[in-house]
Backbone of each chain as ProteinMPNN parsed JSONL, in Angstrom:
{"seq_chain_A": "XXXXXXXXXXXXXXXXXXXXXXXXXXXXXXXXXXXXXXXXXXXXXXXXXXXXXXXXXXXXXXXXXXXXXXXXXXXXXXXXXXXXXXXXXXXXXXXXXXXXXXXXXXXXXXXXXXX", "coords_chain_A": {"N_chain_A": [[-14.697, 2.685, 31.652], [-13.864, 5.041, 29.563], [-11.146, 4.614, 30.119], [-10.425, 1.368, 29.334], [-11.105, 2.277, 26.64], [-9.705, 4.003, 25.983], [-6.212, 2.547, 26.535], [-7.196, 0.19, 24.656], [-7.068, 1.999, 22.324], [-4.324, 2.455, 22.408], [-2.902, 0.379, 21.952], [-3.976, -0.447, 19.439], [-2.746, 1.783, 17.776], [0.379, 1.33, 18.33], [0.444, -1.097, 17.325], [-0.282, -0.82, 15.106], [1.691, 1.127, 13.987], [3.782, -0.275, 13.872], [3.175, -2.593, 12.657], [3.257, -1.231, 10.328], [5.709, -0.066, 9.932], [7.2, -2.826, 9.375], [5.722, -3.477, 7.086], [7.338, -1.989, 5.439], [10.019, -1.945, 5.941], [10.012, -4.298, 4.793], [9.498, -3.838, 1.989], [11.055, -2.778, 1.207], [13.498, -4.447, 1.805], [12.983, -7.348, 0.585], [13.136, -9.923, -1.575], [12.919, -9.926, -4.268], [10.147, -8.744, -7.184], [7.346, -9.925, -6.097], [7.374, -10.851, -3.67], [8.035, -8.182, -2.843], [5.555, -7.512, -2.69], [3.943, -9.206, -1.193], [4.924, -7.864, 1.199], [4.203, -5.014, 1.114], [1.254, -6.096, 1.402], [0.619, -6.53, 3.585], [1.024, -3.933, 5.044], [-0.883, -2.71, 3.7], [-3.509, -3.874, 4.751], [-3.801, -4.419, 7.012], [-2.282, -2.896, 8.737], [-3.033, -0.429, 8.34], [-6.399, -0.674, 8.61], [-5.51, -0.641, 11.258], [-4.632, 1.629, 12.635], [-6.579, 3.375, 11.926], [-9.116, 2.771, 12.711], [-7.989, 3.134, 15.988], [-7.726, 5.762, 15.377], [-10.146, 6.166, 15.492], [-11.345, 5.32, 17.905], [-10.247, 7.138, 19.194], [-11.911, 9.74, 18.673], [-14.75, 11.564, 19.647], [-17.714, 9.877, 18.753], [-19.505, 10.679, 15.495], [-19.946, 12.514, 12.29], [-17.2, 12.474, 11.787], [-16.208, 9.82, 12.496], [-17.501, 7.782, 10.585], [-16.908, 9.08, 8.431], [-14.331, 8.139, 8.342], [-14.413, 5.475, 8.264], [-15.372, 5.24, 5.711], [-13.335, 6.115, 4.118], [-11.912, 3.676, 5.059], [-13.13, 1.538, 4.338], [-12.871, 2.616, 1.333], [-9.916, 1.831, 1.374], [-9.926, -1.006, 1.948], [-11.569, -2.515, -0.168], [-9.937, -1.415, -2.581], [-7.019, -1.371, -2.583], [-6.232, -4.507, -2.529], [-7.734, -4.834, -5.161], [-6.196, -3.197, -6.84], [-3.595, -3.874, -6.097], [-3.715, -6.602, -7.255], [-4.463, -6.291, -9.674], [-1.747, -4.924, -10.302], [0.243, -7.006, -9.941], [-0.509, -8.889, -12.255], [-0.484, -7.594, -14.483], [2.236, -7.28, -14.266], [2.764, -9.911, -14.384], [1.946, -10.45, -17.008], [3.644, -9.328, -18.13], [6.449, -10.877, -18.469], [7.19, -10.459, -15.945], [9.23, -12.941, -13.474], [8.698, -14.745, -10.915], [11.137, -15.247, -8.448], [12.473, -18.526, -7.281], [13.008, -21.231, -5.477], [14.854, -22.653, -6.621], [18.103, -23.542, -7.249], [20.295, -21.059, -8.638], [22.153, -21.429, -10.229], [21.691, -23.678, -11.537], [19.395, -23.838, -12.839], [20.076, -22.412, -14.568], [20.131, -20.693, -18.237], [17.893, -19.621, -19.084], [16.23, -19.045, -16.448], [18.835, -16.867, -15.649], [17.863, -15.291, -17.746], [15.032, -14.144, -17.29], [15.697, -12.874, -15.092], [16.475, -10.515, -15.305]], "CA_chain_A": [[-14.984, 2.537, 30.218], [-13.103, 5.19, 28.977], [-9.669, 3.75, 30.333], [-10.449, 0.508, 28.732], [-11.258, 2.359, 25.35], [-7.817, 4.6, 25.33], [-5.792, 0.977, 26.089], [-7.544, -0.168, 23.665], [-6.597, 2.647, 21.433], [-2.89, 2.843, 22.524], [-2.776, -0.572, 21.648], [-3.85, 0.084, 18.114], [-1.555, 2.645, 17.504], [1.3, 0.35, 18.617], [0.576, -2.117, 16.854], [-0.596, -0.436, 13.702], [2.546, 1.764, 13.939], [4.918, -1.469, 13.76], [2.981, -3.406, 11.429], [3.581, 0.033, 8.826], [7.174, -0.372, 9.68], [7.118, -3.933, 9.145], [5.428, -3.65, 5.848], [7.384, -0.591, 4.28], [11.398, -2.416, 5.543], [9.997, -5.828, 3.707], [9.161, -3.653, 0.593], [12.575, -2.634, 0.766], [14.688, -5.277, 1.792], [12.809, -8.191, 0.438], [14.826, -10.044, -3.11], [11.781, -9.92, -5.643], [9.103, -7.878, -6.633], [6.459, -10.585, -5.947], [7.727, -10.941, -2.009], [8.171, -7.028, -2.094], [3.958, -7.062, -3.531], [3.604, -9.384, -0.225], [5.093, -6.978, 2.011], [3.142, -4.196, 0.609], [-0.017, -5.956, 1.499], [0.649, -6.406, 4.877], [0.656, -2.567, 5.67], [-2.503, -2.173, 3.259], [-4.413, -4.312, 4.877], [-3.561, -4.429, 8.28], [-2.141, -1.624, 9.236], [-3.631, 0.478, 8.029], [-6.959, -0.394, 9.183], [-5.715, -0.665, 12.984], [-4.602, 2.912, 12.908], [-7.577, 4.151, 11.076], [-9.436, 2.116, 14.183], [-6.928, 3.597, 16.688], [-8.538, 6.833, 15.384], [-11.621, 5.91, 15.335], [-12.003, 5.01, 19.051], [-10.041, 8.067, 20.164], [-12.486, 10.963, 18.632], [-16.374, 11.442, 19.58], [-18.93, 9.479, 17.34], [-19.677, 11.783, 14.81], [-19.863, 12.4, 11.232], [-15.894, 11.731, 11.341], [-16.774, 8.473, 12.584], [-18.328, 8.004, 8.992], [-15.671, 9.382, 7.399], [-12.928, 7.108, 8.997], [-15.166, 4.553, 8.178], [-15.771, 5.27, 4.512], [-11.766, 5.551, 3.852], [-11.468, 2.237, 5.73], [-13.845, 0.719, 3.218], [-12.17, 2.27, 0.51], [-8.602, 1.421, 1.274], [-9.646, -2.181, 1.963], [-11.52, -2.514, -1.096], [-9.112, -0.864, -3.742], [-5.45, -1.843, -2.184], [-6.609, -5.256, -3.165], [-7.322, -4.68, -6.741], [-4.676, -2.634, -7.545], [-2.211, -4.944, -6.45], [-4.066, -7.892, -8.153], [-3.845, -6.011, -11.54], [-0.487, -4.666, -10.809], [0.824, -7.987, -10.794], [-1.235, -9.508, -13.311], [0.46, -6.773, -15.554], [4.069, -8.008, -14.045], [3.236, -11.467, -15.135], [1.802, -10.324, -18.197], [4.675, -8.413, -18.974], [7.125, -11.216, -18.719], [8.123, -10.658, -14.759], [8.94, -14.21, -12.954], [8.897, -14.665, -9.187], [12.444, -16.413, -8.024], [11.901, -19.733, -6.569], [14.128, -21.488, -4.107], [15.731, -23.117, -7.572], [19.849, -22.203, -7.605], [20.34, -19.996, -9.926], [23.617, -22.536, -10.577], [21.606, -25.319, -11.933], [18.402, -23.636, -13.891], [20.327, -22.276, -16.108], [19.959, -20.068, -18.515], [16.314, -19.072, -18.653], [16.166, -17.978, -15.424], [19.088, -15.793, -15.709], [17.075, -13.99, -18.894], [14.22, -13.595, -16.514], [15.945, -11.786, -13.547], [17.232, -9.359, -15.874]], "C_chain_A": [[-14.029, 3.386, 29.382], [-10.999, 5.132, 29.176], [-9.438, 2.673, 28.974], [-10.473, 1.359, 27.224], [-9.542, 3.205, 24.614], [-6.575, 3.364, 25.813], [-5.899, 0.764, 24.606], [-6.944, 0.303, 22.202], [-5.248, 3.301, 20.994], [-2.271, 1.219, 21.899], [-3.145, -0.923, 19.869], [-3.199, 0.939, 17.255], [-0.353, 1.925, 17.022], [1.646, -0.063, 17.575], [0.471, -1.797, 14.831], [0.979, 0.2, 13.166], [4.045, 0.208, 13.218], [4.749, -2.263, 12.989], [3.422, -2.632, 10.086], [4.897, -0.43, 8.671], [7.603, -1.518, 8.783], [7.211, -4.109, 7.692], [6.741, -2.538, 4.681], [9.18, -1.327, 4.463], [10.861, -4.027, 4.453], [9.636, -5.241, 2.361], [10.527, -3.359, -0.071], [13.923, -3.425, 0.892], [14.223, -6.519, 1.201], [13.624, -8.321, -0.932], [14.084, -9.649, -4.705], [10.167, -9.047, -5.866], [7.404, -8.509, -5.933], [6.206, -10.447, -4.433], [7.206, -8.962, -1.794], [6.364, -6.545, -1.983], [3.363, -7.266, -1.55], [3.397, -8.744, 1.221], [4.321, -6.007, 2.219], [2.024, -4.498, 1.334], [-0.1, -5.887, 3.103], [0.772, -4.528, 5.699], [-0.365, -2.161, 5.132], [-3.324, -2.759, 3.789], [-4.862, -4.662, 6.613], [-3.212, -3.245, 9.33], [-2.787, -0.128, 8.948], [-5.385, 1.151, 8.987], [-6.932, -0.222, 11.161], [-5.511, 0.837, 13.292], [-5.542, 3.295, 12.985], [-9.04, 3.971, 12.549], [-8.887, 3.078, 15.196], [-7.502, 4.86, 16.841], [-9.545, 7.347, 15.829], [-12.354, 6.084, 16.885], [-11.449, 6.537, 20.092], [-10.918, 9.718, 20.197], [-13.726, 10.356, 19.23], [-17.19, 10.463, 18.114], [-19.32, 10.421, 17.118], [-19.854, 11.513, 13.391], [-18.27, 12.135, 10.724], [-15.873, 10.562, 11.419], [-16.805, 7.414, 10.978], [-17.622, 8.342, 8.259], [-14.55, 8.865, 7.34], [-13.486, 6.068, 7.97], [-15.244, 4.112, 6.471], [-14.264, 5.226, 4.043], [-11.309, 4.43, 4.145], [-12.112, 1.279, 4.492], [-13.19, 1.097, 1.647], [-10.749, 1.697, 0.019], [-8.692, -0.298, 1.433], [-10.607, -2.684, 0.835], [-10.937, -2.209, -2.74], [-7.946, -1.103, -3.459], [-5.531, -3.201, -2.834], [-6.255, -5.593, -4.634], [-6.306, -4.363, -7.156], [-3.648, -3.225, -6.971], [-2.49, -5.932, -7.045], [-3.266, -6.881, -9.581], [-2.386, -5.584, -11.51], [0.633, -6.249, -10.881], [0.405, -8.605, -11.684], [-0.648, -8.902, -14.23], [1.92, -7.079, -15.441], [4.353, -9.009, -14.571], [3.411, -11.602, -16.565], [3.358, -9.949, -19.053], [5.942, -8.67, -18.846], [7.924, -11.419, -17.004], [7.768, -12.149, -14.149], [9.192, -14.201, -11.555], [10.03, -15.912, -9.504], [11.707, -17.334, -7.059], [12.646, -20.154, -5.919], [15.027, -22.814, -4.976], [17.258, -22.721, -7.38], [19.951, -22.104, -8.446], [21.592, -21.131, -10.557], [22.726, -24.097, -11.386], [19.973, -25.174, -12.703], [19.129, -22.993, -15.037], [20.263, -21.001, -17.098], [18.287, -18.801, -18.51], [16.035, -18.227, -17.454], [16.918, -16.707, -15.084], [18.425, -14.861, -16.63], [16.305, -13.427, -17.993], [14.3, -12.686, -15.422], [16.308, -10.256, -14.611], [16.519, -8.145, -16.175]], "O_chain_A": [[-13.355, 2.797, 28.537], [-10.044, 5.521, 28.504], [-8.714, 2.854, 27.994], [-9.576, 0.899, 26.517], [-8.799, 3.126, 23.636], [-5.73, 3.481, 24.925], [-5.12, 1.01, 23.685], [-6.525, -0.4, 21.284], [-4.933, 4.064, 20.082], [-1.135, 1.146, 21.432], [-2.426, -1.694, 19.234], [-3.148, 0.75, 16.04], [-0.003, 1.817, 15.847], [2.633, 0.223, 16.899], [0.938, -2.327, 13.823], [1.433, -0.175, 12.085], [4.859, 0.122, 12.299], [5.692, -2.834, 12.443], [3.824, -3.169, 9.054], [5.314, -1.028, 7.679], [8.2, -1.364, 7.718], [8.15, -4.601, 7.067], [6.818, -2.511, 3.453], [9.811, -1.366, 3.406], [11.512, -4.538, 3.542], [9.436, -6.079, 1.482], [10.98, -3.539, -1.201], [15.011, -3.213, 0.357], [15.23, -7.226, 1.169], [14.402, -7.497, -1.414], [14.542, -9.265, -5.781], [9.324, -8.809, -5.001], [6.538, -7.789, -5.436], [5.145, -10.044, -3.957], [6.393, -8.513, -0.986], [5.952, -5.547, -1.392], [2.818, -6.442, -0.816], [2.487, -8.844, 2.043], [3.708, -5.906, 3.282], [1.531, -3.573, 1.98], [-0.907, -5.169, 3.694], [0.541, -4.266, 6.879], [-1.008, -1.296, 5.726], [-4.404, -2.292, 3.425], [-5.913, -5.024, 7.142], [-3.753, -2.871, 10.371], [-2.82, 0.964, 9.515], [-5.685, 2.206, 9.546], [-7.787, 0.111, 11.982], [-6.202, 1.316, 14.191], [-5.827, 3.737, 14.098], [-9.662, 4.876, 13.105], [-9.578, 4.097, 15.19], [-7.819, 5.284, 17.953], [-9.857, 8.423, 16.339], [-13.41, 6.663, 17.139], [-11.908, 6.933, 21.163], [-10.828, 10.583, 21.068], [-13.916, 9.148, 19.372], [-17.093, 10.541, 16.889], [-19.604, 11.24, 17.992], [-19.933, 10.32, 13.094], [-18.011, 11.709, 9.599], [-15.506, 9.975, 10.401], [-16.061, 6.498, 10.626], [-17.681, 7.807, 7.152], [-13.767, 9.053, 6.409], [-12.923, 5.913, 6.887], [-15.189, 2.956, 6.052], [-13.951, 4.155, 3.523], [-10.292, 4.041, 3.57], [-11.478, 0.42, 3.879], [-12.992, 0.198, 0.829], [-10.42, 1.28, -1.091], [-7.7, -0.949, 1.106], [-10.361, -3.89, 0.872], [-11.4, -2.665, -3.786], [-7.406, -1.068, -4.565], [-4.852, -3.226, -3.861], [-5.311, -6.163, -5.182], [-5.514, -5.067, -7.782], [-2.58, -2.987, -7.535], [-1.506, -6.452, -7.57], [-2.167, -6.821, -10.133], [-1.716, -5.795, -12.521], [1.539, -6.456, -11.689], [1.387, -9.161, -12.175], [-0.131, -9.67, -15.041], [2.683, -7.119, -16.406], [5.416, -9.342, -15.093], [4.222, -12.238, -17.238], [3.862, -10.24, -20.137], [6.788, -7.78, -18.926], [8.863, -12.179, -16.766], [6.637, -12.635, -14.167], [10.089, -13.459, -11.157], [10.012, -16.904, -10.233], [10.748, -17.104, -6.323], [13.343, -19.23, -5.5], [15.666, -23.695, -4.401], [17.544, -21.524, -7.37], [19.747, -22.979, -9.287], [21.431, -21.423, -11.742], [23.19, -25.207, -11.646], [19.389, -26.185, -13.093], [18.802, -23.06, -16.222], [20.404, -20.004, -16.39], [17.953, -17.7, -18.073], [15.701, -17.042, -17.439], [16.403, -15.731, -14.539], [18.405, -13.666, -16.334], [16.59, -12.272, -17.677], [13.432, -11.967, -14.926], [16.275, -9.086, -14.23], [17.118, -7.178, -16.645]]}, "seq_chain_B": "XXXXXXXXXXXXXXXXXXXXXXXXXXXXXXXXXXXXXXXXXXXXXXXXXXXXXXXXXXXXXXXXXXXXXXXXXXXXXXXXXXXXXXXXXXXXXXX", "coords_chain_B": {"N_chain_B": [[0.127, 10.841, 20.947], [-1.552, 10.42, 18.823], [1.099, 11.568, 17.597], [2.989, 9.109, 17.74], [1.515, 7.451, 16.064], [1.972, 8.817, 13.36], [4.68, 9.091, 13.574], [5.371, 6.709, 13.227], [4.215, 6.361, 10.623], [5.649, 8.014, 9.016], [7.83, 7.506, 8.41], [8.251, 4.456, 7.52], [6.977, 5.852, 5.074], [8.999, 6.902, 4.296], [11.058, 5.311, 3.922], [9.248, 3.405, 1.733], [9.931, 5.594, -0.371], [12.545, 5.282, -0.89], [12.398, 2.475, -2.097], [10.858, 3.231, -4.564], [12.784, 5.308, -5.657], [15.037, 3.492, -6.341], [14.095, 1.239, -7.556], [14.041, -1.707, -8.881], [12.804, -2.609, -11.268], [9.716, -1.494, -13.026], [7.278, -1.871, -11.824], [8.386, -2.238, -9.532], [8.488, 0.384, -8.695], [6.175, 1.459, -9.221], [4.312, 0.086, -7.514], [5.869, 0.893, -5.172], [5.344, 3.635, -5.136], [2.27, 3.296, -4.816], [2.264, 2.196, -2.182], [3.31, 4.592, -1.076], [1.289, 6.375, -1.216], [-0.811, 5.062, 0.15], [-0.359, 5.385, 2.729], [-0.036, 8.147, 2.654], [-2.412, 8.675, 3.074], [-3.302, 7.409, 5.521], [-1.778, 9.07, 6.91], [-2.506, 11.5, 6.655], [-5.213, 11.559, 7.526], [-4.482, 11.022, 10.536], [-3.039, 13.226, 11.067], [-4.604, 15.152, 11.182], [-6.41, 14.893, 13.483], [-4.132, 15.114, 14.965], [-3.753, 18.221, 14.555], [-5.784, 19.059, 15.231], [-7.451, 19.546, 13.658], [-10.166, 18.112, 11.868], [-11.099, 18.61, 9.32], [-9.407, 17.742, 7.564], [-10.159, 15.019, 6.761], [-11.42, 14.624, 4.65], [-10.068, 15.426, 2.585], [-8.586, 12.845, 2.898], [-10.016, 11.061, 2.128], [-10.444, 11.769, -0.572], [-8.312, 11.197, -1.647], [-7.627, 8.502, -1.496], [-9.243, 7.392, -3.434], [-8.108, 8.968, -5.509], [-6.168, 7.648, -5.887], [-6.161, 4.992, -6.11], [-7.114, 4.993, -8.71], [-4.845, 5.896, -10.007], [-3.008, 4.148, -9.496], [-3.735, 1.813, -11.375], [-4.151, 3.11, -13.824], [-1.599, 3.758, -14.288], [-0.435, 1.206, -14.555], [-1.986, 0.031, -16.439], [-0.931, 1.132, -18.236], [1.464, 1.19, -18.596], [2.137, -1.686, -18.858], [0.752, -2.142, -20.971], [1.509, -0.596, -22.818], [-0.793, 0.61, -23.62], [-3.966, 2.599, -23.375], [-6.471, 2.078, -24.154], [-7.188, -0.165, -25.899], [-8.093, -3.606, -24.802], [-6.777, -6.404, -24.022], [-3.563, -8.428, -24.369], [-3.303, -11.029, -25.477], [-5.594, -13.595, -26.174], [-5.897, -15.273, -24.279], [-4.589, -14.271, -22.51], [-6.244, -12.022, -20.82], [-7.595, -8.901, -19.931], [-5.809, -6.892, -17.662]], "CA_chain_B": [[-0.637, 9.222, 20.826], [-1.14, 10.72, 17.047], [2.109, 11.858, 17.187], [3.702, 8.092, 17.506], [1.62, 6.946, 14.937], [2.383, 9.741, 12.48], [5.775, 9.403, 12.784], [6.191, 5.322, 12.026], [4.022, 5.776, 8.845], [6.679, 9.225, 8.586], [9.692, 6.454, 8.462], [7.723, 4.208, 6.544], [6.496, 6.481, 3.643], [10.701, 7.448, 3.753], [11.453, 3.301, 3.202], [8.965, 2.794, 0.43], [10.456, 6.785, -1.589], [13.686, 4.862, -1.086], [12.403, 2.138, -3.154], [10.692, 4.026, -5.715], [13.807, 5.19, -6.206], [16.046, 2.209, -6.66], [13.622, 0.497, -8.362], [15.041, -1.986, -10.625], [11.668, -2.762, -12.644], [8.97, -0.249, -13.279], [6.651, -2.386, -11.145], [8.712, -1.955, -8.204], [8.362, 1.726, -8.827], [4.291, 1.593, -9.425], [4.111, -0.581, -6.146], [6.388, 2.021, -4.059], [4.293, 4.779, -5.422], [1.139, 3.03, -4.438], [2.141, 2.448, -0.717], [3.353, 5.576, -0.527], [-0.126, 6.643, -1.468], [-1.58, 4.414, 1.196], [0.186, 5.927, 3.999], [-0.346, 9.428, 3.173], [-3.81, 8.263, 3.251], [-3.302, 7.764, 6.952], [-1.09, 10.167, 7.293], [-3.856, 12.975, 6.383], [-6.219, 11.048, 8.497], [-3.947, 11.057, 11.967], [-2.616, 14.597, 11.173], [-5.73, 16.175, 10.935], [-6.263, 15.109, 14.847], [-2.451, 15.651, 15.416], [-3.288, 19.449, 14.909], [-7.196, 19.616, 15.964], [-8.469, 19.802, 12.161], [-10.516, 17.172, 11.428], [-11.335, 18.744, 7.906], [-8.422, 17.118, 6.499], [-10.43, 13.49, 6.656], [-12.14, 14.904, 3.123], [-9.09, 15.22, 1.89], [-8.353, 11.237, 2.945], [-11.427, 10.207, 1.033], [-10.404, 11.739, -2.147], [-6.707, 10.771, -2.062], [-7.747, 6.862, -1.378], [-10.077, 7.093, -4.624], [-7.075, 8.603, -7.147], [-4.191, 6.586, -5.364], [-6.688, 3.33, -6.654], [-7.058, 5.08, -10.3], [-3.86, 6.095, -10.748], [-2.204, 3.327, -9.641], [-4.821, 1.667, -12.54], [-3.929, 3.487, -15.235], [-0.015, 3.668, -14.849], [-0.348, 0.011, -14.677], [-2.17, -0.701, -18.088], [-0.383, 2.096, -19.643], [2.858, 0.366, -18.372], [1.996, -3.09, -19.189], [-0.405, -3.072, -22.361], [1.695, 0.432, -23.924], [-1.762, 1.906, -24.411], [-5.156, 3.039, -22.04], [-7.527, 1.938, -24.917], [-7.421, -1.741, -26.012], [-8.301, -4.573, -23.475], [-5.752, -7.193, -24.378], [-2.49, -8.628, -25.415], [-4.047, -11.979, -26.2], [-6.844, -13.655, -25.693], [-5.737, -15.921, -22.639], [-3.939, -13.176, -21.284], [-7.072, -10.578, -20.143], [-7.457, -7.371, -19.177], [-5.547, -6.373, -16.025]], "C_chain_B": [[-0.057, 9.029, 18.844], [0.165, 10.602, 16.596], [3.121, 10.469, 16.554], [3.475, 7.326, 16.032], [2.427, 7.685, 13.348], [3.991, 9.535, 12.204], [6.425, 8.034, 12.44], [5.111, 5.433, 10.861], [4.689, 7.197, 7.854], [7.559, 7.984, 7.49], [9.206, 5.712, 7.127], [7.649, 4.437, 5.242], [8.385, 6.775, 3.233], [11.199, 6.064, 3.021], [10.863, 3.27, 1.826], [9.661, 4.487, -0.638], [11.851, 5.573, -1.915], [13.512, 3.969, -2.387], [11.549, 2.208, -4.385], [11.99, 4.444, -6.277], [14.809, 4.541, -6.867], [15.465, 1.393, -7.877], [13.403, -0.575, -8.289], [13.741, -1.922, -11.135], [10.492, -1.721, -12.277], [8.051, -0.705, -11.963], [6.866, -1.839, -9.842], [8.422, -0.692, -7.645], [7.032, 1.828, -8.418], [3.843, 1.356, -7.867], [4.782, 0.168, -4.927], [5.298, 2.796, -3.798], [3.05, 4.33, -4.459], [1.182, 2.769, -2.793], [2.217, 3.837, -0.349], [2.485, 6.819, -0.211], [-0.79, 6.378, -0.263], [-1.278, 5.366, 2.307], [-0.008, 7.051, 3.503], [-1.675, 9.376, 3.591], [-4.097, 8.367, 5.0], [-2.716, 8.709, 7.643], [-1.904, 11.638, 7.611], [-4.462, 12.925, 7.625], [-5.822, 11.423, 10.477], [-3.392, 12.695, 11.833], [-3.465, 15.52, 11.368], [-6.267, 16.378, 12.54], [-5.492, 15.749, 15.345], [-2.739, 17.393, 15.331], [-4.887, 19.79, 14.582], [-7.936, 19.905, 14.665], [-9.064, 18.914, 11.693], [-11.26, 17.209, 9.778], [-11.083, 17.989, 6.735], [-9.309, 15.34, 6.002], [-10.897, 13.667, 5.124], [-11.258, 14.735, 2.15], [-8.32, 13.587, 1.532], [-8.848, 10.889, 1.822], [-10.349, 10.34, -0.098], [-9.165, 11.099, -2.124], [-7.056, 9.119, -2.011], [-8.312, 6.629, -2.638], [-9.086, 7.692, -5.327], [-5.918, 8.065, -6.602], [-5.165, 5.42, -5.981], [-6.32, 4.083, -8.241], [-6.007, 5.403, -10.814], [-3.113, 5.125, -10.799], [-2.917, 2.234, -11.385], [-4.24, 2.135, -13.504], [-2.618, 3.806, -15.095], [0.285, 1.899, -14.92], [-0.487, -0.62, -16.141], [-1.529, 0.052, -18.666], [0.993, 1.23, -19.902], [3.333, -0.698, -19.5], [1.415, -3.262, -21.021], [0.311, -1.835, -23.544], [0.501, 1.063, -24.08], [-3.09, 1.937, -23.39], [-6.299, 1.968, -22.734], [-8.144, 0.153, -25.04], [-7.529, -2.723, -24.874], [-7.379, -5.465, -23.597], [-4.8, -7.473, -25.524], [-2.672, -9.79, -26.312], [-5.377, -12.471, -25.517], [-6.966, -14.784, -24.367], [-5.487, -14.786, -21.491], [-5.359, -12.118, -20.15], [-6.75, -9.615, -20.24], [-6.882, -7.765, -17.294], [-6.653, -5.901, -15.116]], "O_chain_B": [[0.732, 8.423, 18.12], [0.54, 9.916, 15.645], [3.767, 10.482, 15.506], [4.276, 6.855, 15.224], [3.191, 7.142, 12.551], [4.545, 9.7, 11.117], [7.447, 7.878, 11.771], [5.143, 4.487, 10.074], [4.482, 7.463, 6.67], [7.732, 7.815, 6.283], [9.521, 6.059, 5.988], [8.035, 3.676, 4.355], [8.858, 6.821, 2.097], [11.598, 5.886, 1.87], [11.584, 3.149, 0.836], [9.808, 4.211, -1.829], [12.058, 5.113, -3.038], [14.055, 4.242, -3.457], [11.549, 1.27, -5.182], [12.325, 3.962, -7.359], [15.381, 4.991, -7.86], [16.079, 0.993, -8.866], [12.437, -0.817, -7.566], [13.551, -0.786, -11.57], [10.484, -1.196, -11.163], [8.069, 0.087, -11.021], [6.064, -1.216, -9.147], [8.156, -0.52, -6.455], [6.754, 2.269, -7.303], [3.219, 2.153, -7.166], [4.296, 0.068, -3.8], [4.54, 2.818, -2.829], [2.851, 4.953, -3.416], [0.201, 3.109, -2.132], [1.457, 4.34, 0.478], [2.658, 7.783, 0.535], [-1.319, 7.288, 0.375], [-2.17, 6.122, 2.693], [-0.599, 7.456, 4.504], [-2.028, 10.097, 4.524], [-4.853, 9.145, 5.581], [-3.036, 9.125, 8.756], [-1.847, 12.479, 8.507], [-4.41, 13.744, 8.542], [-6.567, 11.874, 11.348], [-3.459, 13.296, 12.906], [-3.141, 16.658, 11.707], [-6.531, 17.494, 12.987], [-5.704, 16.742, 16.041], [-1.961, 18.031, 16.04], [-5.192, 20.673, 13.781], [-9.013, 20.502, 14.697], [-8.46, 18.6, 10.667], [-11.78, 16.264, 9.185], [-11.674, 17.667, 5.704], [-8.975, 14.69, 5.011], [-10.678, 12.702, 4.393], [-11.439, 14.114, 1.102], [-7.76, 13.203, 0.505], [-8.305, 10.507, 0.785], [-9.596, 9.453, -0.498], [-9.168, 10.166, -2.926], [-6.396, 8.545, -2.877], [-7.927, 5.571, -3.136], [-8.838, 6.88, -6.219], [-4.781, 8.172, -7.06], [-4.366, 4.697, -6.578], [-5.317, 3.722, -8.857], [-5.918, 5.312, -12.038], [-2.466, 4.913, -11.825], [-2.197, 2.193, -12.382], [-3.677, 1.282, -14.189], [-2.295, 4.348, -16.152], [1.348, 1.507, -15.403], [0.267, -1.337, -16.799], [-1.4, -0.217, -19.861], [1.448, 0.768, -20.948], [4.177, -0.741, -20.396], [1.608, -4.114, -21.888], [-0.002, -1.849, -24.734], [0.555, 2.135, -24.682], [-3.052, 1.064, -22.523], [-6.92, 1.166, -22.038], [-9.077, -0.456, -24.516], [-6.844, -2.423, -23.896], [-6.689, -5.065, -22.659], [-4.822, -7.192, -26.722], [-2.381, -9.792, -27.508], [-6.023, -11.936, -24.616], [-7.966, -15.004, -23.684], [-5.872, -14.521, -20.352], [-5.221, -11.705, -18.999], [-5.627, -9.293, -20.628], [-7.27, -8.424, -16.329], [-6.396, -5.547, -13.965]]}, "name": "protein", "num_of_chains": 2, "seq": "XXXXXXXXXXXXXXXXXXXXXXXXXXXXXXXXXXXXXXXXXXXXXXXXXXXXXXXXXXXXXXXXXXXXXXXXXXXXXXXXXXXXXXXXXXXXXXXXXXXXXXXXXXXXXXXXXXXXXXXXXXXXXXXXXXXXXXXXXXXXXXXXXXXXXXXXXXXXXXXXXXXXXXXXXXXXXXXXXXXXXXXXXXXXXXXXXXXXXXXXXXXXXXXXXX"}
């Protein structure tokens, strides 16, 4: 049993560890901030909790337990929102996600918008 | 174990400063910031094993609750110029 549970918990690590990566080069190499929002969510929402997991299974049940637990609930309730409203304020505020339009044949408009 | 994780959401938290830095639009900035938030979040959390203190998880909590409100209020301040009023029009909403 506790074989299977540190596996288990090396395997969350891993995986959590590579999904962070994952998420944090696509925030930085992606072309727009919409894609880079996408990227983003993929380490808030995923990685995050497999670590947090990962943790979880490698201490005693306890009142940390409970405390893992309660950060897990808030990071996957509030990462959420606050990227909803932060783009909702991007759109608001004039930003346009690039489309797979060429820039050679929309024209003007779209160059205003990248700018 | 800790250690591995600790040090890809190290690398990580270094990727998204980068683009806080760069930028280009404020957004991009807000949205750095706010991962880079996230991950200390875990960062606290796995460090606090990483060196036998499990105190630090208190410290998690709170940082997950003002990494949501701040990101929040540099957003509308950003976007709307001001904390107070709810909208720019009346299609638009509140953020």
């Amino acid at each position: 049993m506790g074989m299977i549970i540190e596996v288990l918990s090396w395997i969350f690590f891993l995986l959590g560890g590579f999904l962070c990566l994952t998420g944090a080069v696509g925030l930085l190499r992606l072309p727009d901030f919409f894609s880079r929002v996408h990227a983003n969510s993929i380490t808030e929402t995923l990685a995050a909790p497999l670590l947090l997991c990962g943790v979880m299974l490698q201490i005693e049940p306890s009142l940390d337990t409970v405390k893992l637990l309660m950060v897990l609930f808030f990071l996957l309730s509030t990462s959420p929102t606050s990227t909803h409203a932060l783009v909702k304020g991007a759109l608001l505020d004039g930003e346009l996600p690039t489309t797979g339009v060429d820039p050679a044949d929309a024209g003007e408009e779209d160059e205003s918008s990248n700018s | 174990m800790f250690a591995t994780a600790a040090a890809a959401v190290l690398i990580s938290m270094l990727l998204a400063l980068i683009r806080a830095v760069r930028g280009p639009t404020v957004y991009d900035r807000i949205l750095a910031v706010n991962a880079f938030g996230t991950l200390t979040v875990i960062l606290i959390a796995v460090h606090g094993y990483l060196d036998g203190r499990p105190e630090f998880l208190d410290l998690a909590l709170v940082y997950a609750l003002i990494n949501f409100i701040g990101t929040i209020a540099v957003t509308k301040y950003v976007s709307l110029s001001h904390l107070g009023l709810p909208t720019k029009d009346d299609d638009g909403g509140d953020i």
